[in-house]
C-alpha beads as a LAMMPS data file, in Angstrom:
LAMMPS data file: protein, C-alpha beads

240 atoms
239 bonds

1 atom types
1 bond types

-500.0 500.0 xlo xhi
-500.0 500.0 ylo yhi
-500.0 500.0 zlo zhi

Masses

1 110.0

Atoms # bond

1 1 1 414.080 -276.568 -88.714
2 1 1 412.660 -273.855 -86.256
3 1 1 409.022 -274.906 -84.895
4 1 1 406.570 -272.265 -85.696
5 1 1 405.179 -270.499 -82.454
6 1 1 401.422 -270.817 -82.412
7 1 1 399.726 -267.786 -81.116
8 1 1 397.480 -268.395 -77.980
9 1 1 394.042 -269.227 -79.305
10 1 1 395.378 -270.376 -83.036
11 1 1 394.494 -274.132 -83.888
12 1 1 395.111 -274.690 -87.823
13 1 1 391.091 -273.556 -88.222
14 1 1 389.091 -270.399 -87.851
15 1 1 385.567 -270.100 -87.009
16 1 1 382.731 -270.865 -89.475
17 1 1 382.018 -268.029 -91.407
18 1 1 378.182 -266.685 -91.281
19 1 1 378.363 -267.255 -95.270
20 1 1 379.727 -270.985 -95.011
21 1 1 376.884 -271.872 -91.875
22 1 1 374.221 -270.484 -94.522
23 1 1 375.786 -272.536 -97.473
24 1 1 375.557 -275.700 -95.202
25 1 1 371.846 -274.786 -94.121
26 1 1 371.205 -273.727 -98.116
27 1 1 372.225 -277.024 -99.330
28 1 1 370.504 -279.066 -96.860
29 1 1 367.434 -277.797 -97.596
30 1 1 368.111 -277.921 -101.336
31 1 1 368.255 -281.648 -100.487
32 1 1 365.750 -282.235 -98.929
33 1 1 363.526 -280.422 -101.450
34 1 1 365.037 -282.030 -104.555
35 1 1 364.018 -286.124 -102.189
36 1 1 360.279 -284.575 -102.083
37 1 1 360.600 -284.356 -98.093
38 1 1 358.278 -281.183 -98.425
39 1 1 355.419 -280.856 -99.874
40 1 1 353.640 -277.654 -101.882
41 1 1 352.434 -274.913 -99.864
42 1 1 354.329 -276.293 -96.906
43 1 1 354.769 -273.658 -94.891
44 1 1 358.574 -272.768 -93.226
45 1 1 358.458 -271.784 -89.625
46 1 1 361.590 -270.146 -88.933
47 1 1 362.499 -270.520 -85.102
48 1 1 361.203 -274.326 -85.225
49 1 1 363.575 -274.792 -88.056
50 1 1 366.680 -273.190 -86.504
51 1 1 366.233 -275.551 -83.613
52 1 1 365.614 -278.295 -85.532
53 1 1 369.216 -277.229 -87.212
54 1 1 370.947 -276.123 -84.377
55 1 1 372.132 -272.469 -86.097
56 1 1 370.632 -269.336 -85.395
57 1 1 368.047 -267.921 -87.059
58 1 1 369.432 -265.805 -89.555
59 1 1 371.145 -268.366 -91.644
60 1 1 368.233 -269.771 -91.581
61 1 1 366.337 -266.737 -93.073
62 1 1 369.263 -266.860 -95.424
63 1 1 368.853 -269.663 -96.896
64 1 1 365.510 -269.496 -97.539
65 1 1 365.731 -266.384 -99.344
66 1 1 367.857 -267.690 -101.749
67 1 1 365.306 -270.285 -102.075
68 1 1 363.006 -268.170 -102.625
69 1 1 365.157 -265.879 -105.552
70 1 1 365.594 -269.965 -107.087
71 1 1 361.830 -270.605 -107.112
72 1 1 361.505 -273.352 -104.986
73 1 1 360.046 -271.453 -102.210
74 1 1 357.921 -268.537 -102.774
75 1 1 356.915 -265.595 -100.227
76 1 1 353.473 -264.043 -99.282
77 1 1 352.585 -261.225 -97.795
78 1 1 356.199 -260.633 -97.669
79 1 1 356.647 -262.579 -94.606
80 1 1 355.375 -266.118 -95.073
81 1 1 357.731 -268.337 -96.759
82 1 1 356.820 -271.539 -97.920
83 1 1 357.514 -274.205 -100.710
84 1 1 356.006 -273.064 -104.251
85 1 1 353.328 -274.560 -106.059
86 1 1 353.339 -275.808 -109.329
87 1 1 350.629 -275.846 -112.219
88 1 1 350.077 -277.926 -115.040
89 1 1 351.772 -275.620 -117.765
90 1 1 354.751 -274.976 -115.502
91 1 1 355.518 -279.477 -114.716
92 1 1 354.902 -279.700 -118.532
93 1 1 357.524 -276.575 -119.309
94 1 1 359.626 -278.386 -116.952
95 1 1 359.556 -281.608 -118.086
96 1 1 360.275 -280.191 -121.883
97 1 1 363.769 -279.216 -120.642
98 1 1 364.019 -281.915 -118.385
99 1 1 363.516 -284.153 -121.448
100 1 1 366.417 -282.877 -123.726
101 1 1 368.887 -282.595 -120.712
102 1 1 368.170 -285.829 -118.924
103 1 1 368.370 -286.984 -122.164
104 1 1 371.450 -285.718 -122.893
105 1 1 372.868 -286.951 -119.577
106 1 1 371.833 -290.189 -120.018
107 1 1 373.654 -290.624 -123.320
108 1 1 376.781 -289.315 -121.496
109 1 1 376.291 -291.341 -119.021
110 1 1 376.585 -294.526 -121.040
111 1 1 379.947 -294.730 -121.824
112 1 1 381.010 -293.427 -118.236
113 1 1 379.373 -295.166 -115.602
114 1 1 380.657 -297.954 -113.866
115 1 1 379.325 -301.632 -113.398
116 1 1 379.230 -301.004 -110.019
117 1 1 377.148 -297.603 -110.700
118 1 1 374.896 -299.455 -112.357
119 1 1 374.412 -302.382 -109.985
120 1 1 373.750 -299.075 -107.502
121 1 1 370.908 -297.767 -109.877
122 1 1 369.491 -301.487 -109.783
123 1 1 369.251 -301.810 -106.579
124 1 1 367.855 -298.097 -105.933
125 1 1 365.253 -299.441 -108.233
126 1 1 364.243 -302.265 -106.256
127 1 1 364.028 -299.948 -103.106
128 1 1 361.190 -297.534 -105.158
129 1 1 359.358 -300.770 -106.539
130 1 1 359.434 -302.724 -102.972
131 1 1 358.494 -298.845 -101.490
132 1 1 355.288 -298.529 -103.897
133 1 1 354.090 -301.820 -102.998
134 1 1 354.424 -301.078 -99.392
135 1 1 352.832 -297.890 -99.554
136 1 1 355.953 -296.224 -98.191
137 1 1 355.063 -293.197 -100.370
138 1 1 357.789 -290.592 -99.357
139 1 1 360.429 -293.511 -99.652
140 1 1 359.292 -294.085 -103.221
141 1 1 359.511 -290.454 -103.745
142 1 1 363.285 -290.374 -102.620
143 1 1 364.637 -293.061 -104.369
144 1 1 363.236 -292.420 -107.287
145 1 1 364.928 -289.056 -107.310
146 1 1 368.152 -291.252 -106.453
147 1 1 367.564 -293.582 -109.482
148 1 1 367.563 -290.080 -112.128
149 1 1 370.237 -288.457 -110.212
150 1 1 372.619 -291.776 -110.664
151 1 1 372.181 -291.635 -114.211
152 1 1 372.992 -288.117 -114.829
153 1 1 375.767 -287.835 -111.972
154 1 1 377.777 -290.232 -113.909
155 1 1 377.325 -287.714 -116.987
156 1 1 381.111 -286.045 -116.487
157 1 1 378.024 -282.943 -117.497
158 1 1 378.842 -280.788 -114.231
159 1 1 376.946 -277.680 -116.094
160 1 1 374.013 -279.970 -117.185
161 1 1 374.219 -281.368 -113.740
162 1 1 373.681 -277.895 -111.709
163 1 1 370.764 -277.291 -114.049
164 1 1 369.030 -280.480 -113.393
165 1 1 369.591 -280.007 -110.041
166 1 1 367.894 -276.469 -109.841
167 1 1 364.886 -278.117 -111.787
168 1 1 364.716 -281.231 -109.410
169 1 1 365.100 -278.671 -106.777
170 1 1 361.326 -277.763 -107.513
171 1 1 360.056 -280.510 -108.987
172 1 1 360.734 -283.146 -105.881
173 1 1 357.671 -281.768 -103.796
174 1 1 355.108 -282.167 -106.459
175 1 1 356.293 -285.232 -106.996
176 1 1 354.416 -286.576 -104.005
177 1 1 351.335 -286.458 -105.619
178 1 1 352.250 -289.111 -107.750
179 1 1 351.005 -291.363 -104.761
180 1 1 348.797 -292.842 -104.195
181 1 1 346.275 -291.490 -106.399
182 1 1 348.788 -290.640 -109.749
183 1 1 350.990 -293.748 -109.529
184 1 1 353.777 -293.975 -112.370
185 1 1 352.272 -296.797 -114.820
186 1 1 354.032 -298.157 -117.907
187 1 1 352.271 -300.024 -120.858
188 1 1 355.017 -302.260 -120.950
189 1 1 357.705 -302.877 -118.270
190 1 1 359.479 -300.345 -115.907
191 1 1 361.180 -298.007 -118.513
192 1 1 364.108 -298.037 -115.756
193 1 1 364.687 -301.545 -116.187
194 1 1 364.933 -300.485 -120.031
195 1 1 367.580 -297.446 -118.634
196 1 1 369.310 -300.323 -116.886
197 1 1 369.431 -302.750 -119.641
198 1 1 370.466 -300.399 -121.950
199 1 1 373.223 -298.491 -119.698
200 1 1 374.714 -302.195 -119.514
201 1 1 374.707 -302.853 -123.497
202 1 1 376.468 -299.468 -123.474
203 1 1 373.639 -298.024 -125.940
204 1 1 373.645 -294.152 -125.582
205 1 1 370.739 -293.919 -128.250
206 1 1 368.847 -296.356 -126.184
207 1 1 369.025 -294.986 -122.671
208 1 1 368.272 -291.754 -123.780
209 1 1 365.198 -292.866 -125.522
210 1 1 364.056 -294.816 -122.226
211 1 1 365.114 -292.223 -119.787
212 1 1 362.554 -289.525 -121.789
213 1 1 359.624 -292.422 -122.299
214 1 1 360.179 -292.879 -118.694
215 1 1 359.205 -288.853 -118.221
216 1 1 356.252 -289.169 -120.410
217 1 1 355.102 -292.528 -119.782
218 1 1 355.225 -291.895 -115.969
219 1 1 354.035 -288.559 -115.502
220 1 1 351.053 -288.781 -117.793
221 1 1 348.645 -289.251 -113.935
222 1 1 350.235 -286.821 -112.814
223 1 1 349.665 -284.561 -115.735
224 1 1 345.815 -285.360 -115.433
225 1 1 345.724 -284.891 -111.636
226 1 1 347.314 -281.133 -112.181
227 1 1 344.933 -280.502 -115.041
228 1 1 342.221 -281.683 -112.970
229 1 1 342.571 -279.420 -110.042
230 1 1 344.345 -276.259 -111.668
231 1 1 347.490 -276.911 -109.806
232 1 1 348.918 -278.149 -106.339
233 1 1 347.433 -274.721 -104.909
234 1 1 343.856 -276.410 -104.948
235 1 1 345.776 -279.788 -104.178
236 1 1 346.148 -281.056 -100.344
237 1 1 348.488 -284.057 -99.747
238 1 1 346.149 -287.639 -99.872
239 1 1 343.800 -285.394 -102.192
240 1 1 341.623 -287.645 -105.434

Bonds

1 1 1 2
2 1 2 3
3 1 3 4
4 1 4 5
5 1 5 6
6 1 6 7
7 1 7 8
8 1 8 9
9 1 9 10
10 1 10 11
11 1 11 12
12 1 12 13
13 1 13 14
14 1 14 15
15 1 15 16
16 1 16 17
17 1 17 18
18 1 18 19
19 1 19 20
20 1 20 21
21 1 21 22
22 1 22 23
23 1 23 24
24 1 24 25
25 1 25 26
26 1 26 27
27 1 27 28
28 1 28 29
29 1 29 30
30 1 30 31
31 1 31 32
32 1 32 33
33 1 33 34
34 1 34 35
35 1 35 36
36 1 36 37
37 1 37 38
38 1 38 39
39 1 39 40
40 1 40 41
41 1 41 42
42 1 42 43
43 1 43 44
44 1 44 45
45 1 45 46
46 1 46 47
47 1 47 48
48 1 48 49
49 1 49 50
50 1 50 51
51 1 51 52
52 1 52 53
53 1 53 54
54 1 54 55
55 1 55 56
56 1 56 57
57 1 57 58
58 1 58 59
59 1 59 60
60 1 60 61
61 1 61 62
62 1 62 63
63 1 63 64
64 1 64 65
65 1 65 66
66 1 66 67
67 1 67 68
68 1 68 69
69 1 69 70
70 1 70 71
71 1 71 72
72 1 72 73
73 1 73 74
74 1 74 75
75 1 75 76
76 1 76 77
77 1 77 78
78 1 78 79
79 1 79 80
80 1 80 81
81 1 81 82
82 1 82 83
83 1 83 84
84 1 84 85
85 1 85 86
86 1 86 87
87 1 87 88
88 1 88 89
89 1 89 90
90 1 90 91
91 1 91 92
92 1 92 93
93 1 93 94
94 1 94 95
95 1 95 96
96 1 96 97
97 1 97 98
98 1 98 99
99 1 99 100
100 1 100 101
101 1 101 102
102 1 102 103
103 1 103 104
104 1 104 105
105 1 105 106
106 1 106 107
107 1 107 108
108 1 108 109
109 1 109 110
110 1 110 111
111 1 111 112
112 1 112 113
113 1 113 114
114 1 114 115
115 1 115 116
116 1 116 117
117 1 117 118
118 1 118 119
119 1 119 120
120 1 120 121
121 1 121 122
122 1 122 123
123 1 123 124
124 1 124 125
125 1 125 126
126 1 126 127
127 1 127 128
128 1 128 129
129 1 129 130
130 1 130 131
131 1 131 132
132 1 132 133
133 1 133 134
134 1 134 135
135 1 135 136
136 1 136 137
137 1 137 138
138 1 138 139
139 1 139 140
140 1 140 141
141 1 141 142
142 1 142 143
143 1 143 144
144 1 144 145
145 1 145 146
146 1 146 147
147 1 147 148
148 1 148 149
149 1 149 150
150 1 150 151
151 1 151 152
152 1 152 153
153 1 153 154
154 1 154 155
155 1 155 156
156 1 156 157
157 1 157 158
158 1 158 159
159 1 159 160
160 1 160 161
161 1 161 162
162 1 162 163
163 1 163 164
164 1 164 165
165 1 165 166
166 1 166 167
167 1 167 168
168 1 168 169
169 1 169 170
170 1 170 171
171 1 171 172
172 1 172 173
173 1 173 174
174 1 174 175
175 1 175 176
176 1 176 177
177 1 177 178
178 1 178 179
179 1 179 180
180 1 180 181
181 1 181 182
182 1 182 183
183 1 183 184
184 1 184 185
185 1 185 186
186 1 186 187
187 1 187 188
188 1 188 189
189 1 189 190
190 1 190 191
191 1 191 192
192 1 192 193
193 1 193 194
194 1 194 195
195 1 195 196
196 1 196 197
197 1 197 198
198 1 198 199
199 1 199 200
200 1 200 201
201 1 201 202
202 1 202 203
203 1 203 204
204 1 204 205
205 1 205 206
206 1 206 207
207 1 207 208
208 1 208 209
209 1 209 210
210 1 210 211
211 1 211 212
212 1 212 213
213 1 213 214
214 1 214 215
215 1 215 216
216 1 216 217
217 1 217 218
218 1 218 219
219 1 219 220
220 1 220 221
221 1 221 222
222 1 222 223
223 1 223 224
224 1 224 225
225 1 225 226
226 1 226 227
227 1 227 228
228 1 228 229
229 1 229 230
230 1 230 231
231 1 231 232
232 1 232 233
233 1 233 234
234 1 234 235
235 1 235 236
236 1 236 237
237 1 237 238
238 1 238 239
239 1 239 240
C-alpha cells in the first residue's frame, strides 16, 4: 500500500475553531455556575476573565451571552454582565419543576445505577456533612450539587438531564445562601441517607418520595430567608 503524502503543515488536526474555544469556555462556566462557585449579582469582568482562561476575549463575551439568553446571567445597562438574581416566587417555580423531574429521575435511576454509583453518592454525602460541620461553606455547596446530579445522571433520562441541568445552571449560586444562616435541616434524618437507603433496596417509589422531601424539607430556610429580604438583589453573601 502507497503511503499517503502529507502536505507541509498537515498533522491529522486543524486548529480550534472560534465556535469550539467558546463551547469549551461556555461549558466551563456552566460548571462552575451549576457547583455555586458564583454568587448573585456577581459581577463578570471580561479581560480579568480571559486571562484567567487563557482565550481571547471574545469567546469570552461569547459565552456569556449565551448565558445571558439561558438566564443565568443577566445584563444591565447593556454592558454589565453579571450572574442573575433570584426571588422567592421564581426558587419556588423552580423547585415545582425541579420536584416532578428530579423525581422522575430518581425513580429511573433506581433500577440503573450501579453499587459502585451508589457507594459514590455515599461518600459525596459524607464530604457535604463533614463540609457543613467545618464551615467549608462553598465545599458544601458543591457536593451537594454532586450528590443530586449522581442520582439523576444515572437516569438513562438524557432529555430530563439537559433540563435539570439548565435549572441547576441558575439555581447553584443562590444556593450559597443556604449557609450559614439558612442551613438545610431535616425533622428526622438526612433525607439523602433515605435516597441512599432506598436506591440500595431498589425502591423507585421510595427514592422519589425522599429525593422531593429532601427539596422541601431542605429548602424551607431558604424559602424564609428569600421571603424575608425580597430576593438575593437585597441579599449580600454572609447577610442574616
Amino acid at each position: 500500500m502507497n503511503d499517503v503524502e502529507q502536505k507541509p503543515g498537515e498533522s491529522g488536526v486543524g486548529p480550534v475553531a472560534r465556535d469550539s474555544l467558546t463551547s469549551l469556555v461556555y461549558n466551563n462556566l456552566r460548571q462552575a455556575l451549576m457547583e455555586g462557585r458564583f454568587w448573585p449579582g456577581h459581577r463578570f469582568k471580561i479581560r480579568e476573565l480571559a486571562a484567567t482562561m487563557n482565550v481571547s476575549e471574545t469567546p469570552i463575551r461569547e459565552a456569556l451571552m449565551q448565558l445571558v439568553r439561558g438566564r443565568a446571567l443577566e445584563m444591565q445597562a447593556g454592558r454589565s454582565i453579571m450572574v442573575a438574581h433570584m426571588t422567592a416566587k421564581q426558587y419556588i417555580e423552580l423547585r415545582t419543576v425541579r420536584l416532578f423531574l428530579e423525581g422522575l429521575a430518581g425513580e429511573h435511576a433506581t433500577t440503573r445505577i450501579s453499587e459502585a454509583g451508589i457507594d459514590k453518592m455515599e461518600a459525596i454525602h459524607h464530604e457535604l456533612i463533614s463540609a457543613e460541620k467545618e464551615r467549608r461553606w462553598s465545599d458544601a455547596v458543591r457536593a451537594n450539587w454532586q450528590f443530586h446530579r449522581g442520582l439523576y445522571d444515572g437516569s438513562g433520562l438524557p432529555e430530563v438531564l439537559a433540563i435539570l441541568d439548565d435549572i441547576w445552571m441558575r439555581n447553584g449560586p443562590l444556593l450559597n445562601f443556604h449557609y450559614p444562616h439558612a442551613p438545610p435541616i431535616y425533622p428526622n434524618e438526612h433525607q439523602h441517607l433515605s435516597v441512599l437507603n432506598y436506591l440500595r433496596q431498589r425502591r423507585p417509589d421510595k427514592v422519589r418520595e425522599a429525593i422531593q422531601a429532601d427539596m422541601m424539607e431542605g429548602g424551607q430556610n431558604l424559602v424564609r430567608l428569600l421571603e424575608k429580604h425580597g430576593g438575593t438583589r437585597n441579599m449580600t453573601p454572609g447577610e442574616d
